[in-house]
N, C-alpha and C positions, 0 to 999 in steps of 0.2 A: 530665526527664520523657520516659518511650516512650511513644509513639503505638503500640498495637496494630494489625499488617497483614491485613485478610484473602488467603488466597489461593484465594479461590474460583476456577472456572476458567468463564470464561461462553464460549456456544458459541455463533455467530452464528447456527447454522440449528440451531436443538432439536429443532426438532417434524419429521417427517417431508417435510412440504408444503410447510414456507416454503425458499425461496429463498436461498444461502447470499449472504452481503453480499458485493461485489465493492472490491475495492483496486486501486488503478492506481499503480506502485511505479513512480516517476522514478532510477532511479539509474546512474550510468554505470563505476561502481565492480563488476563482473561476481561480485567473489567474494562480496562484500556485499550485493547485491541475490537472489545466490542463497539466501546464508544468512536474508535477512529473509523474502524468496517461501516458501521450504519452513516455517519458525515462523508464519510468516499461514495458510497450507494446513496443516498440524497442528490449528491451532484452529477448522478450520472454513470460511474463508474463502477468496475466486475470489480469485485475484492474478495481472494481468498487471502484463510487467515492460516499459519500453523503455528506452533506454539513453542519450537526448539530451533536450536541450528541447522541439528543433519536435514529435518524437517524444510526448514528452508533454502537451505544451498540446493538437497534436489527438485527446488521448485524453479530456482534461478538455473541454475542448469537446461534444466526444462526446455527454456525459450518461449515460452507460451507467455508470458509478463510482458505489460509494457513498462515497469516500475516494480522496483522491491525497493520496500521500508521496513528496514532492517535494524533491529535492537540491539544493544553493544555486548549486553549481559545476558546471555539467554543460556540454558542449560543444555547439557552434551557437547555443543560445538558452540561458542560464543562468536560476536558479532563479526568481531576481527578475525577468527579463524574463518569464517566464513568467507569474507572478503578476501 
């Protein structure tokens, strides 16, 4: 049995006014993080990148994200210490 997929394409910011959603992308992988950054900005969305843990936990601290995508293996503070 197939499941039918839609592929609608939803846009974080539609309306002129709203605020586009912000992503805070942990990755310490540069060519990978680049590639994920420019597909989140495509659809719409703020993405900043850092490249470590400590890097990242002060960004989710922060409060300024609406979303962290967060790597498991990253250097200084790894994914789980992080979390």
């Amino acid at each position: 049995m197939s499941v039918p997929v839609s592929h609608t394409t939803h846009s974080p910011a539609s309306s002129s006014q709203a605020q586009p959603k912000s992503i805070l992308l942990v990755d310490d992988d540069l060519s990978l993080a680049a590639l994920m950054k420019d597909f989140f900005i495509e659809q719409g969305y703020k993405v900043h990148t850092v490249h470590d843990g400590r890097a990242g936990l002060a960004g989710a601290l922060s409060g300024q994200f609406d979303l962290v995508l967060l790597d498991v293996m990253l250097p200084i503070l790894d994914g789980f210490d992080v979390l």
